[in-house]
N, C-alpha and C positions, 0 to 999 in steps of 0.2 A: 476571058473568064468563062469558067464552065457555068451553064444557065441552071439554079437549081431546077431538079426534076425527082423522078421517081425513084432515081439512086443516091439522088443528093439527100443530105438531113440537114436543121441548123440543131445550133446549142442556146437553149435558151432559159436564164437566171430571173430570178424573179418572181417566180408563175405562179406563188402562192399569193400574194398579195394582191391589192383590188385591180391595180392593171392591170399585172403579170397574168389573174386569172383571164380577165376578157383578152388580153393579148393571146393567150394561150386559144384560148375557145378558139380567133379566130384565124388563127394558125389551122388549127385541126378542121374548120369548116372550106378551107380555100381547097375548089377542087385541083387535082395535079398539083399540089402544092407539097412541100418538101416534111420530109417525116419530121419529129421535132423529138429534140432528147430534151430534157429536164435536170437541171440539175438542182438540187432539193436538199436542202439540211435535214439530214436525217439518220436515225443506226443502221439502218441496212437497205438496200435498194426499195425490198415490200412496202418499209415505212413511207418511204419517200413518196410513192406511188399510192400509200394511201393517203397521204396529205395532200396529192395535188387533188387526186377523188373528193375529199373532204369539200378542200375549197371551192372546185366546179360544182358541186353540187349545195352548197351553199349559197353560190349567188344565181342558182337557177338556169347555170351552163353545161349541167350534165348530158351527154349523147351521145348518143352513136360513137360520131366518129371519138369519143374520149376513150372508148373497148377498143377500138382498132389497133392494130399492130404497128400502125403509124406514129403510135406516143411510148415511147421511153423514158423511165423513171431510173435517176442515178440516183445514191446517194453520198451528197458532196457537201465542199462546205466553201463559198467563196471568198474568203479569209486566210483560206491557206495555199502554199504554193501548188499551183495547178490545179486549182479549185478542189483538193484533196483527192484526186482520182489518181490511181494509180496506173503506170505503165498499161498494165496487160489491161488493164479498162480502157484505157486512151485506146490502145492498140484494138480492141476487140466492139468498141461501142460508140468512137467518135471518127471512124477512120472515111465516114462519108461523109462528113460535116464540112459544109461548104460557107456558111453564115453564125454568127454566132451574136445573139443579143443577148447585150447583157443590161437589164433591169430591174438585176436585184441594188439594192440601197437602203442603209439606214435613213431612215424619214426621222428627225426629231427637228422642226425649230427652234427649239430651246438651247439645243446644245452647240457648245464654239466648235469652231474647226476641228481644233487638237483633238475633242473624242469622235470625232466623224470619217477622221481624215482614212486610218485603215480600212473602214467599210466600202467608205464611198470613193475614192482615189485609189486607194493601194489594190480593192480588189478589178478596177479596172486594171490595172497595170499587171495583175496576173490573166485579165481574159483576152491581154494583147498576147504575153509570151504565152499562152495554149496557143492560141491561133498561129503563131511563131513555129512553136513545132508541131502541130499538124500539118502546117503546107510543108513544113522539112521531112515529116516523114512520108508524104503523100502525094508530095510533087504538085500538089494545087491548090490556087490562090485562095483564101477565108479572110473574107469580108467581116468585121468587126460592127457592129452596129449598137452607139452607146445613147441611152435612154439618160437625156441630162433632164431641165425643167426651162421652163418659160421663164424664172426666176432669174436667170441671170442676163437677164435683157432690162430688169428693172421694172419694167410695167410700163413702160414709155413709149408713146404710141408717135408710129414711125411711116405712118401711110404713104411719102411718096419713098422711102428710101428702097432700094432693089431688093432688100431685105434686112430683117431684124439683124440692129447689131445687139453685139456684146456690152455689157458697159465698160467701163474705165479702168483699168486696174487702182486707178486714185478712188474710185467709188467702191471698189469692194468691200472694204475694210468697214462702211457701211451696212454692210448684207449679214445676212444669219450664217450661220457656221456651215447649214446646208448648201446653200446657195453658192457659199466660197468655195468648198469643196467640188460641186459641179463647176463654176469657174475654172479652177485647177484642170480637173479632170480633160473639160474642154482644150483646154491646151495641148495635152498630153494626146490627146487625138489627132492634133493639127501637127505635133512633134513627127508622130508616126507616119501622119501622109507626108511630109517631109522627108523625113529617111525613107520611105520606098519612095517619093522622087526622086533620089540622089542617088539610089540602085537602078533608075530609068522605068517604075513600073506606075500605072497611075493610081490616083488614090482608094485606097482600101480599108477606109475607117468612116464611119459616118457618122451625124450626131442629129438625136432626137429631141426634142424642147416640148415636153406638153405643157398646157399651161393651167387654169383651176379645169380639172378635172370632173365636170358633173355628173349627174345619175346618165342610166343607157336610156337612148331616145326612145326607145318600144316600155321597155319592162320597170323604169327608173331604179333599176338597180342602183344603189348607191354606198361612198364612204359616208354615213352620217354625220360622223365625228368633223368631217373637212372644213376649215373656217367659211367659206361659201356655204357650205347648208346649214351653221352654224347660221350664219348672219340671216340668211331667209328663214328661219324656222324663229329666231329668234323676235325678227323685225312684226312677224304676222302673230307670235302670239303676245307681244306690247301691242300688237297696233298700230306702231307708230316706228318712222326709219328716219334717222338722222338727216341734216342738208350737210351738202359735203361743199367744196370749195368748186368742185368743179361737178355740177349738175350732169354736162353732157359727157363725163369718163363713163365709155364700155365697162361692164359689169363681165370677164371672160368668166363662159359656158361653153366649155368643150367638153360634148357628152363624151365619155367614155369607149361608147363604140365605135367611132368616128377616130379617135386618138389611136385604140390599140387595131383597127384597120390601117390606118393610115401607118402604123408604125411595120406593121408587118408586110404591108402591100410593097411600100416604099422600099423598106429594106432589104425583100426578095429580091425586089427591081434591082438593086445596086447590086448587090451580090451576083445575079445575072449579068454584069454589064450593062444594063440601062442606062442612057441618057450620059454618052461618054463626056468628060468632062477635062479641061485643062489639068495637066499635070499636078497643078501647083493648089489648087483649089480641095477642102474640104467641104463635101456636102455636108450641109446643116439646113433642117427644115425646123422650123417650129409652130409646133400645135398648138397655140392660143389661137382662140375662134372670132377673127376679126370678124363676124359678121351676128357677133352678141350683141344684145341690147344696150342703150346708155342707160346709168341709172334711173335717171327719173320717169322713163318708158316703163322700166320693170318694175317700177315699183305702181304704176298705175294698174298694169295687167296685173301686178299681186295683189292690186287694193288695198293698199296699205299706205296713208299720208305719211307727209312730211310733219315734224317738228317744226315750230317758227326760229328755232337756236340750236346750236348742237350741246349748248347750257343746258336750254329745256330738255333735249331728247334724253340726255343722261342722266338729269334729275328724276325723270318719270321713268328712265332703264333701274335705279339703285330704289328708288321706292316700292317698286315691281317686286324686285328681288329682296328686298326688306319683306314685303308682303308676305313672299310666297312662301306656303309650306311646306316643312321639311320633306311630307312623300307628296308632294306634287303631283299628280298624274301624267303633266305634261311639265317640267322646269325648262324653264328655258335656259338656253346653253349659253346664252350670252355670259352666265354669271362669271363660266370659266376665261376669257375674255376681261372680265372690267378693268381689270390692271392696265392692259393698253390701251383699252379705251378711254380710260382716263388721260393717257400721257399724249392720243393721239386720234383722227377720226381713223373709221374702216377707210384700207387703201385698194381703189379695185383700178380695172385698167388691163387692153392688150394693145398688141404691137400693131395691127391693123395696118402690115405694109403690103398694097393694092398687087403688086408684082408679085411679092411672095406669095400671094393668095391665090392668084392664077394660076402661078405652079404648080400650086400643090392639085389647081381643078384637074391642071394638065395632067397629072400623076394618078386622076381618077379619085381623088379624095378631096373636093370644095370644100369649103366651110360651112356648116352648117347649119340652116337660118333656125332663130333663136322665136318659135311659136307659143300664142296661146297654149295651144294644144300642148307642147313640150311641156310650159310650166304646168299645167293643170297634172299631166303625165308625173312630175315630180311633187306637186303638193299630194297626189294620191298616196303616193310612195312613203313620204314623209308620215301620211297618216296612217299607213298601215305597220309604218315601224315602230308607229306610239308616240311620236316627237310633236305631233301636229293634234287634235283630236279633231274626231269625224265632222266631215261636215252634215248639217242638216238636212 
């Protein structure tokens, strides 16, 4: 495999959204690291490139290296065949693209498979065939690199196995629409390194698994809206957090910047040739941070009790919410939530398999330990985005 460098570039989908941006940021801050094109829904390339502006600068990643000549701004749409780039684009703007991540994805748990399936399945299957004819017209191997979720492991924690499995195809059926469609997709990866086995070449598709996603360890950037900051913004302004069935289930916190390093670190590496592997085998790493707190740890560092009943805690969550008035200053977000909180307690939990984890130290990205300091770092964040109010 050609090692990327200074003539190499990857393709990279996604870049507007809360990963895609820190994935991007850290793209651009890796020194000798590979140009990066952008592929961006948008009417015309400017648009595109001022949307990714937008969102760097939005979450506080704007710099330098984002003016360099290093960042290329397409505008495509990953819906359509070829991500809608046309020949003489392909030919003129992707023809050193040696890697290709793709992290774009409809995000909705609400919805079944059937509305998810073209975003999140079908546009993988068009960032295989680009990559398909890039090496055909280019004569060199492109690396695939597909950003699925922690999600399809179940949240089943796996410490001594060599690594995170998959779940069951009998338990899918189970999972949210998103979840299944990563499922799917994962397969569709493992198809691919397959058929280049059977051409005699090794595997050239990888697969990423982040898992709850938290604020950045420095700046705690964050998605607010995430059902994790939902539950901690929620639990501290009742005062009070549920007992759950299992006290000692990890609570996963994978900061953000740790996930989108780990994802571009890793999948430079691969694309490189790093870390040659059996023919037959699909690298799969997954970013849930076995080295988060269990709940009832984090819930003493957030100082917040327990309920004596998970009766009582959501009798004093609906009274709360009865209470509270309509312009709240702070509403707690739980309200959005009570539907399944009714039907069911919060479900938290990572795969925390030991080997896996060393791996990933091995590959230069450990796991994370999960500090006072970090949470203090994220309840600041919280109160600066108005969810939380000041403290005293």
């Amino acid at each position: 495999a050609v090692p990327p460098g200074e003539a190499d570039a990857l393709l990279l989908t996604g870049a507007t959204g809360f990963l895609g941006t820190h994935l991007l940021a850290s793209l651009l801050a890796a020194d000798k690291g590979p140009a990066v094109v952008c592929v961006v829904r948008a009417a015309s390339d400017a648009a595109a490139a001022g949307r990714v502006s937008a969102a760097l600068r939005a979450r506080g990643l704007w710099s330098d290296a984002a003016r360099s000549p290093k960042l290329r701004c397409l505008a495509g749409d990953v819906t359509l065949p070829g991500f809608g780039l046309s020949d003489g684009v392909v030919a003129a703007s992707l023809g050193s693209v040696r890697l290709v991540i793709h992290n774009a994805a409809a995000v909705n748990h609400a919805t079944a498979y059937a509305g998810l399936k073209e975003a999140n399945v079908g546009s993988l299957v068009r960032a295989i065939r680009l990559a398909h004819g890039l090496e055909a017209a280019n004569r060199k191997p492109v690396h695939v690199a597909f950003v699925s979720t922690a999600g399809v492991c179940g949240r089943r924690a796996c410490h001594d196995a060599p690594a995170p499995p998959r779940i069951e195809m009998a338990a899918v059926d189970g999972a949210n629409g998103y979840v299944q469609g990563k499922w799917v997709a994962e397969r569709l990866i493992e198809n691919a390194n397959a058929a280049a086995r059977s051409a005699g070449a090794p595997a050239r598709y990888s697969i990423f698994r982040p898992g709850a996603i938290s604020g950045h360890s420095v700046t705690g950037d964050c998605n607010i809206g995430d059902s994790l900051n939902r539950y901690l913004v929620g639990f501290r302004l009742l005062g009070l957090a549920p007992p759950l069935p299992d006290m000692r289930v990890r609570v996963d916190m994978s900061p953000v910047d740790w996930v989108a390093g780990a994802i571009g670190g890793i999948a430079t590496q691969e694309a490189g040739g790093a870390a040659p592997r059996e023919r037959c085998e699909t690298p799969c790493f997954t970013l849930d941070n076995g080295a988060s707190l269990p709940y009832e740890d984090l819930l003493t560092e957030l100082d917040v009790p327990v309920a004596p009943s998970y009766e009582a805690w959501l009798a004093e969550l609906q009274a709360a919410l009865e209470a509270e008035p309509e312009a709240a200053p702070h509403p707690n977000p739980l309200r959005g939530l009570l539907g399944a909180l009714k039907a069911a307690p919060p479900s938290f939990g990572s795969t925390g398999s030991k080997a896996h984890m060393a791996h990933l130290a091995e590959r230069g990205h450990p796991c994370p330990t999960v500090t006072p300091a970090l949470l203090r770092t994220y309840l600041r964040r919280f109160e600066e985005e108005g969810a939380l109010p000041r403290a005293a």
